[in-house]
TITI-609635 format. One record per atom (N, C-alpha, C): residue number from 1; atom name; x, y, z. Coordinates in nm, 4 decimals. Example, Ala and Ser with C-alpha at 12.3 -4.5 7.8 and 13.67 -1.06 7.14 Angstrom:
<1, 'N', <1.3190, -0.5690, 0.7800>>
<1, 'CA', <1.2300, -0.4500, 0.7800>>
<1, 'C', <1.3200, -0.3300, 0.7800>>
<2, 'N', <1.2850, -0.2250, 0.7080>>
<2, 'CA', <1.3670, -0.1060, 0.7140>>
<2, 'C', <1.2900, 0.0030, 0.7870>>
This chain:
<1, 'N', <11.2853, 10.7277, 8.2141>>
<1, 'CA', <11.3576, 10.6151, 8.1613>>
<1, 'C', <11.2597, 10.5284, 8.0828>>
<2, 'N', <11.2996, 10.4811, 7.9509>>
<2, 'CA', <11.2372, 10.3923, 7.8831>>
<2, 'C', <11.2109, 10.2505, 7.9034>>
<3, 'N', <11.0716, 10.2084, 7.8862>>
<3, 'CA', <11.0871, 10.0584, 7.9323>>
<3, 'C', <11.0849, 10.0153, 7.7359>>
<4, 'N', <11.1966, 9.9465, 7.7295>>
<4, 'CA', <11.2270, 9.8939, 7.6194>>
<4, 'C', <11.2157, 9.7125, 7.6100>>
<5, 'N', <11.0928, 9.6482, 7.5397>>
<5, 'CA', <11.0940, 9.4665, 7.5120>>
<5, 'C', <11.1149, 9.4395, 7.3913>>
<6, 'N', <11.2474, 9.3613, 7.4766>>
<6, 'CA', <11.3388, 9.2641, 7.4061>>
<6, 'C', <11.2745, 9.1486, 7.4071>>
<7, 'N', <11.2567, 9.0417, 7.2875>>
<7, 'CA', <11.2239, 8.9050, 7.3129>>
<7, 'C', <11.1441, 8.8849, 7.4849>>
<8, 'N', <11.0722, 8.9518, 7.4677>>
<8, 'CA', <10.9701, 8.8944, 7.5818>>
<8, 'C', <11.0449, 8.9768, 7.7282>>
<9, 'N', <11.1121, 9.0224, 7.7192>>
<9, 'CA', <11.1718, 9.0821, 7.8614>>
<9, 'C', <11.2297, 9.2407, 7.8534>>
<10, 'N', <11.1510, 9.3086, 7.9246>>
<10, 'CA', <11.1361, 9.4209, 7.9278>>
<10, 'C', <11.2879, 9.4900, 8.0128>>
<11, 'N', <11.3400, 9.5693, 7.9651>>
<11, 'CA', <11.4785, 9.6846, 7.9878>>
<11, 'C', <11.4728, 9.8246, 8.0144>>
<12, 'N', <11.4911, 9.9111, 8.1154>>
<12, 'CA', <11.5008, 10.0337, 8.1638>>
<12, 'C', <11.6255, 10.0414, 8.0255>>
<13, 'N', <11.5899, 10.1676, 7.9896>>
<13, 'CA', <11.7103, 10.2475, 7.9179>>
<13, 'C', <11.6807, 10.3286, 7.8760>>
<14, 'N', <11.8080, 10.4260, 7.9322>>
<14, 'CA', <11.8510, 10.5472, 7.9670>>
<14, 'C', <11.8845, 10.5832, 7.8360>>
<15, 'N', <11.8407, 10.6601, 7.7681>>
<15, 'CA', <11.8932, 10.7151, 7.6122>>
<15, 'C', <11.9429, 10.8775, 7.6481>>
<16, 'N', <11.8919, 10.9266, 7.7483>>
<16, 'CA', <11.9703, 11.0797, 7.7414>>
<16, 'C', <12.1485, 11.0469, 7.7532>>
<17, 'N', <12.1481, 10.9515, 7.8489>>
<17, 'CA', <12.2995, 10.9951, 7.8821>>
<17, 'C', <12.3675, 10.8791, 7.7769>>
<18, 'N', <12.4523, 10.9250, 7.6973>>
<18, 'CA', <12.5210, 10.7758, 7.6155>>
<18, 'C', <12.6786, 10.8366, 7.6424>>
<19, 'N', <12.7734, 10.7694, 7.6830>>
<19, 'CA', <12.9250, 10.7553, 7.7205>>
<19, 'C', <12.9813, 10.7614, 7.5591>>
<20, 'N', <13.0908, 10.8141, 7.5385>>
<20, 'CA', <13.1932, 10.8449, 7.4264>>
<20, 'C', <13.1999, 10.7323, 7.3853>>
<21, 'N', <13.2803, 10.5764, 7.4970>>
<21, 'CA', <13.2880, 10.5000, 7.4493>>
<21, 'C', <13.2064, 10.4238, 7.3406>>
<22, 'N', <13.0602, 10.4040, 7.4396>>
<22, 'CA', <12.9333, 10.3421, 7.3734>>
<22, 'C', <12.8826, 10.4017, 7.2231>>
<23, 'N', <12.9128, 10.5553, 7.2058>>
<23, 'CA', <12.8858, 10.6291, 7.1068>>
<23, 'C', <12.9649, 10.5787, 6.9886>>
<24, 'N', <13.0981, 10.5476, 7.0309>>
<24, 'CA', <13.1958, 10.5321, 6.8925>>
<24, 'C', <13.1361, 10.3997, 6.9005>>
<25, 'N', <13.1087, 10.3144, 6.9578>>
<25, 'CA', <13.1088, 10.1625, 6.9463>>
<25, 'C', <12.9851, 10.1550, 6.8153>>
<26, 'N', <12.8714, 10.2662, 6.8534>>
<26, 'CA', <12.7625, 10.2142, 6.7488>>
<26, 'C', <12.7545, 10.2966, 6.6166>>
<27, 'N', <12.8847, 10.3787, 6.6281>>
<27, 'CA', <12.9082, 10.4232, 6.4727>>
<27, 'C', <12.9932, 10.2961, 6.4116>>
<28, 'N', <13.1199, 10.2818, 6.4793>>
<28, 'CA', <13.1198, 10.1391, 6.4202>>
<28, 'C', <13.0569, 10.0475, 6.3753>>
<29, 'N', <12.9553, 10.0026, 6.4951>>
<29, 'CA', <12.8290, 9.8679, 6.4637>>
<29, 'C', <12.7845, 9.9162, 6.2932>>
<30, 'N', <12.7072, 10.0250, 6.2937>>
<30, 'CA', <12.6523, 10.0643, 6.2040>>
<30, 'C', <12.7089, 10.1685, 6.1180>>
<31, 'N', <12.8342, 10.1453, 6.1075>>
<31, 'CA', <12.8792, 10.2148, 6.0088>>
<31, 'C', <12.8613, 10.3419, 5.9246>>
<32, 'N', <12.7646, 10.4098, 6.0428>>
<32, 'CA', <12.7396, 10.5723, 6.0053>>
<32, 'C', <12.7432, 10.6427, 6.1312>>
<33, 'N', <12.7512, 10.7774, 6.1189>>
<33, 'CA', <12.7957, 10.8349, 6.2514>>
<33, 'C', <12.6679, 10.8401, 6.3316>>
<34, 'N', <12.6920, 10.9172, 6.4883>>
<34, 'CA', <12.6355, 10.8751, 6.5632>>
<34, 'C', <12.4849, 10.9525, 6.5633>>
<35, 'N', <12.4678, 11.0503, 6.5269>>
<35, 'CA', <12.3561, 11.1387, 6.4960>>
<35, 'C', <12.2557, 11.0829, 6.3901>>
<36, 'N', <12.3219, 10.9923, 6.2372>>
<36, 'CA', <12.2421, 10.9444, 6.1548>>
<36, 'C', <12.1681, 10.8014, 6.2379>>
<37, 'N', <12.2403, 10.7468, 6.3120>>
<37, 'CA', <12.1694, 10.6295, 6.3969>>
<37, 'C', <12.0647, 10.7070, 6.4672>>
<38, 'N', <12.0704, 10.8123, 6.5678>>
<38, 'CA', <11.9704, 10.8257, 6.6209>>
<38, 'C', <11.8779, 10.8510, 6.5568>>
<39, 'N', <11.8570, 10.9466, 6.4144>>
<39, 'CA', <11.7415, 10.9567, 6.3407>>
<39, 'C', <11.7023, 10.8589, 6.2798>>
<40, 'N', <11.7991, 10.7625, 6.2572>>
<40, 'CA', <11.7511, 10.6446, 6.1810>>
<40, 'C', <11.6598, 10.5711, 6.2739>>
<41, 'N', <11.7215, 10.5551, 6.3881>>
<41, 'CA', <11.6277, 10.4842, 6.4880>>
<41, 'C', <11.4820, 10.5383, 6.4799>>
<42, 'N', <11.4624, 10.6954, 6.5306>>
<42, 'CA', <11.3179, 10.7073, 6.5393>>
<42, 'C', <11.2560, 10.7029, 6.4096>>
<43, 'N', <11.3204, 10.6426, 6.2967>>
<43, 'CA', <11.2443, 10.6940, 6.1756>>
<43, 'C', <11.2138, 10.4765, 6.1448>>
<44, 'N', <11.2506, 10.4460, 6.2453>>
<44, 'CA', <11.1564, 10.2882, 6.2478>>
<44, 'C', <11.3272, 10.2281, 6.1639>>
<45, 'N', <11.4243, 10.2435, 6.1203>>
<45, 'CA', <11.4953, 10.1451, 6.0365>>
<45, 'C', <11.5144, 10.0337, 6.1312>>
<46, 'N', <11.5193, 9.9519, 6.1104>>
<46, 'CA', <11.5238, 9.7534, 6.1502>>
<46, 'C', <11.6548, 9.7256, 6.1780>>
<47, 'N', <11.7867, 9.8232, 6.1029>>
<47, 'CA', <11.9195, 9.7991, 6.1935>>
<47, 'C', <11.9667, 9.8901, 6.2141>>
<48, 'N', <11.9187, 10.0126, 6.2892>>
<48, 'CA', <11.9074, 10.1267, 6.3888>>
<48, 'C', <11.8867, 10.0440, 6.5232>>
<49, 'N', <11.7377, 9.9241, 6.5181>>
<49, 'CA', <11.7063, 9.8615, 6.6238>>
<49, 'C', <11.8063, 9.7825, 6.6573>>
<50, 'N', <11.8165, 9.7468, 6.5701>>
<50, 'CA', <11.9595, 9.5934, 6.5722>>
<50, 'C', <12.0387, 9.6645, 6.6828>>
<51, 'N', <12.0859, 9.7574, 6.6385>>
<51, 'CA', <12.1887, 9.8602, 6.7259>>
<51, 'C', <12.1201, 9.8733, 6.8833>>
<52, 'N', <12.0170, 9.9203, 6.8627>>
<52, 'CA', <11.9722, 9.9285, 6.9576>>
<52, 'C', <11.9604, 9.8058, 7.1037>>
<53, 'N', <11.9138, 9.6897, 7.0244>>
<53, 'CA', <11.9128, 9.5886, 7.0982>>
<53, 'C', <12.0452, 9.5407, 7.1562>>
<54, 'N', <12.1825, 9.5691, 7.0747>>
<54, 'CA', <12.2968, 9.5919, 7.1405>>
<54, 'C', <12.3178, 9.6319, 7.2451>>
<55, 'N', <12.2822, 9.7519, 7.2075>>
<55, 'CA', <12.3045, 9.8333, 7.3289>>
<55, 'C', <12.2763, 9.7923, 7.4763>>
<56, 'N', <12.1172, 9.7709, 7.4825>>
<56, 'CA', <12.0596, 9.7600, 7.5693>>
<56, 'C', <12.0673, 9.6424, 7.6279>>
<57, 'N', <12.1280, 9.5240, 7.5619>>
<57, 'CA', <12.1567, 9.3683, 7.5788>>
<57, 'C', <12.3161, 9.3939, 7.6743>>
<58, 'N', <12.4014, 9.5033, 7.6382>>
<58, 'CA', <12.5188, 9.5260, 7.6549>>
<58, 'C', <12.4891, 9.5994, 7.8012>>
<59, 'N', <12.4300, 9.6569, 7.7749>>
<59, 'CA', <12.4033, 9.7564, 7.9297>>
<59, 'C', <12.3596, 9.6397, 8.0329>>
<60, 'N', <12.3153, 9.5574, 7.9731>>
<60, 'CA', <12.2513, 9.4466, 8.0868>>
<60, 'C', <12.3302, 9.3574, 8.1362>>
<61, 'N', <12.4782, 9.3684, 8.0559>>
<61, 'CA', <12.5621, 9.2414, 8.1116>>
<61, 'C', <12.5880, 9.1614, 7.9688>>
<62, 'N', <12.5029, 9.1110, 7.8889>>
<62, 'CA', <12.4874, 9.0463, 7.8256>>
<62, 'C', <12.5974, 9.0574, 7.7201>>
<63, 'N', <12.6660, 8.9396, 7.6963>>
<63, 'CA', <12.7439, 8.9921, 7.5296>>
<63, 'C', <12.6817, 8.9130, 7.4572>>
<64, 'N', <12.5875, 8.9899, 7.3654>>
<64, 'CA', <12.5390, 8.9142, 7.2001>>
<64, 'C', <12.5995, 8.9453, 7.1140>>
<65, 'N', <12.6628, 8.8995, 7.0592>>
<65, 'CA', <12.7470, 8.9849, 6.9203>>
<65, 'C', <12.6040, 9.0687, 6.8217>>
<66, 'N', <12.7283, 9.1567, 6.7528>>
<66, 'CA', <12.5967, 9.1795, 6.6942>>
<66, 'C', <12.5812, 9.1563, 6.5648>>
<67, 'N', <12.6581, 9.0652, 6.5147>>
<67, 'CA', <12.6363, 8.9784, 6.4264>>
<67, 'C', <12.5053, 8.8554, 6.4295>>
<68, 'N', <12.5160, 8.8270, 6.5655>>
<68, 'CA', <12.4142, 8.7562, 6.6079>>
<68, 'C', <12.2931, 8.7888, 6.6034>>
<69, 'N', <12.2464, 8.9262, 6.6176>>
<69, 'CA', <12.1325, 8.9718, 6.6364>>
<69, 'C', <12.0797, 9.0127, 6.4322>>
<70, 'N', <12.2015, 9.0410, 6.4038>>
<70, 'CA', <12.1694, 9.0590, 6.2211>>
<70, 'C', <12.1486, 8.9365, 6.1361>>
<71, 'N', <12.2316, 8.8237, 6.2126>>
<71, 'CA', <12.2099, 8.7110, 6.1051>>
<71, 'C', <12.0492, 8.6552, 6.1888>>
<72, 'N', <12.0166, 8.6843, 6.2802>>
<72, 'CA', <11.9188, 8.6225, 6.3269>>
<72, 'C', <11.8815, 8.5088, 6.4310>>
<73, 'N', <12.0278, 8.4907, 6.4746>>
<73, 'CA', <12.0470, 8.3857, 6.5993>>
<73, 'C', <12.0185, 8.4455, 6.7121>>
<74, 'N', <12.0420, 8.5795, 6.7602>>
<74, 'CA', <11.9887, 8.6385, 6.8431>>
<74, 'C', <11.8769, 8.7342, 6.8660>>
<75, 'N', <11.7420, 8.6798, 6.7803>>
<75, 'CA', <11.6092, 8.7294, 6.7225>>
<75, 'C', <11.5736, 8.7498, 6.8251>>
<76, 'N', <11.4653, 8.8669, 6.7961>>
<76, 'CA', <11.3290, 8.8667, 6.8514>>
<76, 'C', <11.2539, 8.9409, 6.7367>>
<77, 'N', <11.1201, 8.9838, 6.8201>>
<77, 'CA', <11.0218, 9.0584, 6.8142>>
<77, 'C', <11.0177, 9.2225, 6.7324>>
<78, 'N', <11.0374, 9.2201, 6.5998>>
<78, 'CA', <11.0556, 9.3702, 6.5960>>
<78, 'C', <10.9279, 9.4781, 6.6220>>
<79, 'N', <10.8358, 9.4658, 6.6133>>
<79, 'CA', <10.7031, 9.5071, 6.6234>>
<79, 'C', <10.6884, 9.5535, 6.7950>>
<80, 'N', <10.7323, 9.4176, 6.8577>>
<80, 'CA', <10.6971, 9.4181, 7.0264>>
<80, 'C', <10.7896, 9.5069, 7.0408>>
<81, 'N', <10.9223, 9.5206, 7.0276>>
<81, 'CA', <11.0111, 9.6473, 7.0265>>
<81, 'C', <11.0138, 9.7677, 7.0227>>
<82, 'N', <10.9290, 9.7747, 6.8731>>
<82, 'CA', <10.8794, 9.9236, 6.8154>>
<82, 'C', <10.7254, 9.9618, 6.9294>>
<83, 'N', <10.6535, 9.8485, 6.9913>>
<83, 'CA', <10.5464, 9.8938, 7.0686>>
<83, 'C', <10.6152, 9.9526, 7.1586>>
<84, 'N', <10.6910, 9.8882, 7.2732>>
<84, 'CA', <10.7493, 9.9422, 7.4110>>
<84, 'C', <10.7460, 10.0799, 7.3442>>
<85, 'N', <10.8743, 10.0764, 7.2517>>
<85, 'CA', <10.9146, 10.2541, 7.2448>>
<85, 'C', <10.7990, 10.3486, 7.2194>>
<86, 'N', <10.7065, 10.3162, 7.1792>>
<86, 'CA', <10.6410, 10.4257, 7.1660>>
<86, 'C', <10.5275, 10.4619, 7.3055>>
<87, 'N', <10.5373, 10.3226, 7.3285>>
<87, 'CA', <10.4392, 10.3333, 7.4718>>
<87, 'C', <10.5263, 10.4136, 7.5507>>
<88, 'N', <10.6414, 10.3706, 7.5804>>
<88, 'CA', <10.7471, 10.4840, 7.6393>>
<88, 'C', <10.7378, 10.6322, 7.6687>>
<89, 'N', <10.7656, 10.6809, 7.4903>>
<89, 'CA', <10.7419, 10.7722, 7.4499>>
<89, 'C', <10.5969, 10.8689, 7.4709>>
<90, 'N', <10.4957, 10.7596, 7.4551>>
<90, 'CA', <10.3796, 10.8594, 7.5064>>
<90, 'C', <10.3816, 10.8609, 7.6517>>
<91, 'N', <10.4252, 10.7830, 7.7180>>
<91, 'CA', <10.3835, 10.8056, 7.8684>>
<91, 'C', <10.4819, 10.9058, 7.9140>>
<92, 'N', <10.6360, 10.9311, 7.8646>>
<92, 'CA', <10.7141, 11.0729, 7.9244>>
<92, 'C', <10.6417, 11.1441, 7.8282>>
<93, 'N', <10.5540, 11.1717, 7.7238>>
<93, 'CA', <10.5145, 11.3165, 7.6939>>
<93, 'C', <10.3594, 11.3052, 7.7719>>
<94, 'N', <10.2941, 11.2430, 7.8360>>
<94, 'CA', <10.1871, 11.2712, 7.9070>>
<94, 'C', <10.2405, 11.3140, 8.0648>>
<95, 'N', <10.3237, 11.2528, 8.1126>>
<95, 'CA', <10.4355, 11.2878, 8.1930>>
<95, 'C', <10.4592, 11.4582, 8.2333>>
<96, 'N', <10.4975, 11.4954, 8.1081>>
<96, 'CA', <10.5934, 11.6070, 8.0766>>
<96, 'C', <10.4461, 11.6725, 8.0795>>
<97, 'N', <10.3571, 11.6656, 8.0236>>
<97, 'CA', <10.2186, 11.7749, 7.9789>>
<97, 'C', <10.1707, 11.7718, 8.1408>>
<98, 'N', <10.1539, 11.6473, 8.2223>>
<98, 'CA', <10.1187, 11.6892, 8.3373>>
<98, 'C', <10.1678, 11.7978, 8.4240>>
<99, 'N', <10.3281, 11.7718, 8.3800>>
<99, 'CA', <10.4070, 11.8406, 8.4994>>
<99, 'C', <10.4059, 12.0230, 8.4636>>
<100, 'N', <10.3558, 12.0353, 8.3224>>
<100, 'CA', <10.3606, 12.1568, 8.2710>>
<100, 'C', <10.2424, 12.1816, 8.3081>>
<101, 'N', <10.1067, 12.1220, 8.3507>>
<101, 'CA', <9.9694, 12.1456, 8.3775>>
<101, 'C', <9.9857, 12.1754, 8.5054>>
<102, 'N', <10.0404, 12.1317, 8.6069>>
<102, 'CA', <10.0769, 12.1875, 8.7168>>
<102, 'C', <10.2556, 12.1594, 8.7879>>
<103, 'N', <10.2920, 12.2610, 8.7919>>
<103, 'CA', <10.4454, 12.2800, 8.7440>>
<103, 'C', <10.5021, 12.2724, 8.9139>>
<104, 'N', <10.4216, 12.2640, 9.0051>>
<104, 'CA', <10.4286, 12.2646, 9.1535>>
<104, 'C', <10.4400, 12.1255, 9.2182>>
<105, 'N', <10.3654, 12.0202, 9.1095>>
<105, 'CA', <10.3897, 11.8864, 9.1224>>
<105, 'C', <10.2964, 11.8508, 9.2369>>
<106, 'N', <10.1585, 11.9329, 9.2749>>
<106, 'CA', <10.0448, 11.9132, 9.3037>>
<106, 'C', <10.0596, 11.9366, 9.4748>>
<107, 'N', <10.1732, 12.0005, 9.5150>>
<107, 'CA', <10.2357, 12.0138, 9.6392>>
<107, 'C', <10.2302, 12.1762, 9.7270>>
<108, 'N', <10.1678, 12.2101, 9.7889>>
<108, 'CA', <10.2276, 12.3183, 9.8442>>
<108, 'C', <10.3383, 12.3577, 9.9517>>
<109, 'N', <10.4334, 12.4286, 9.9204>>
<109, 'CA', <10.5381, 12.3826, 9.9965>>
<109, 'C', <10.5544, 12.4382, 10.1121>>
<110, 'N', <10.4180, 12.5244, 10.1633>>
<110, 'CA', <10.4099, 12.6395, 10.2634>>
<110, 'C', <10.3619, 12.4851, 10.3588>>
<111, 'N', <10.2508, 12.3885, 10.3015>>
<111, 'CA', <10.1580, 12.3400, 10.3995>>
<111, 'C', <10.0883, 12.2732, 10.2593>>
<112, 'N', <9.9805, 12.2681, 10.3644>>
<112, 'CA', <9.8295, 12.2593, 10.2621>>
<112, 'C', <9.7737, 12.4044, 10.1958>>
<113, 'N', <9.7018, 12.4188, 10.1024>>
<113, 'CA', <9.6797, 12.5059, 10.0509>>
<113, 'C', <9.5446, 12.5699, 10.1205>>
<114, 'N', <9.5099, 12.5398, 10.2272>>
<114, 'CA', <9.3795, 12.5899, 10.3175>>
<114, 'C', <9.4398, 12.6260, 10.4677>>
<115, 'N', <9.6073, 12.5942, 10.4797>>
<115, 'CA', <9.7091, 12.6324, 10.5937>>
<115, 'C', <9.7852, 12.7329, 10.5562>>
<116, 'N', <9.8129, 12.8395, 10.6476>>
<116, 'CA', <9.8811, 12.9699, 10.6258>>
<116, 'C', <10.0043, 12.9576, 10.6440>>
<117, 'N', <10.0865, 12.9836, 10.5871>>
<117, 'CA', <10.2441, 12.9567, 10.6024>>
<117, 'C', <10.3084, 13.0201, 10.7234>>
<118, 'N', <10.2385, 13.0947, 10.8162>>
<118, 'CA', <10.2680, 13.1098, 10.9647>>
<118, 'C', <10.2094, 13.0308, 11.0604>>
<119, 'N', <10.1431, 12.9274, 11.0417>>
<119, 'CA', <10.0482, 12.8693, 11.1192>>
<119, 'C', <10.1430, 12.7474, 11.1868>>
């Protein structure tokens, strides 16, 4: 799970799983379908994020319009934004390289690895 900062306050979000509803909502927001947002997002566009900060403001409870967040009443940080995600991002692919470096998850499931699995 991603730690994503918003204006100074940091958000778990879940980007594998997105609901039908939430999906049509941000082709609407952004007025292109839902696949060009996601590439738009990783390719840095500024209202991919907009969207984004929706989202994740929305998952929290929060209703910001998202008019609010485009005209700029509901600002933040775009830079501090774009940091989280990538810090994110490198820590599940150092994550992922560990778990592929040892795929056992550093566990033997007999025992210890100096204990015989009849012992």
């Amino acid at each position: 799970m991603a730690k994503i900062v918003i204006g100074g306050e940091t958000f778990d979000y879940d980007g594998k799983h997105q609901p039908m509803s939430e999906a049509l909502k941000i082709e609407e927001l952004y007025g292109k379908n839902y696949a060009a947002w996601q590439d738009d997002l990783w390719a840095g566009s500024a209202r991919a994020m907009c969207v984004l900060a929706w989202l994740i403001w929305r998952r929290d409870g929060r209703d910001v319009p998202y008019e609010d967040i485009t005209g700029g009443k509901a600002d933040f940080d775009l830079g501090e934004m774009l940091q989280s995600i990538i810090a994110s991002a490198e820590s599940a692919a150092a994550e992922a390289k560990a778990a592929e470096a040892d795929p056992t998850g550093g566990s033997d499931p007999a025992g210890t690895a100096t204990t015989a699995t009849g012992t």
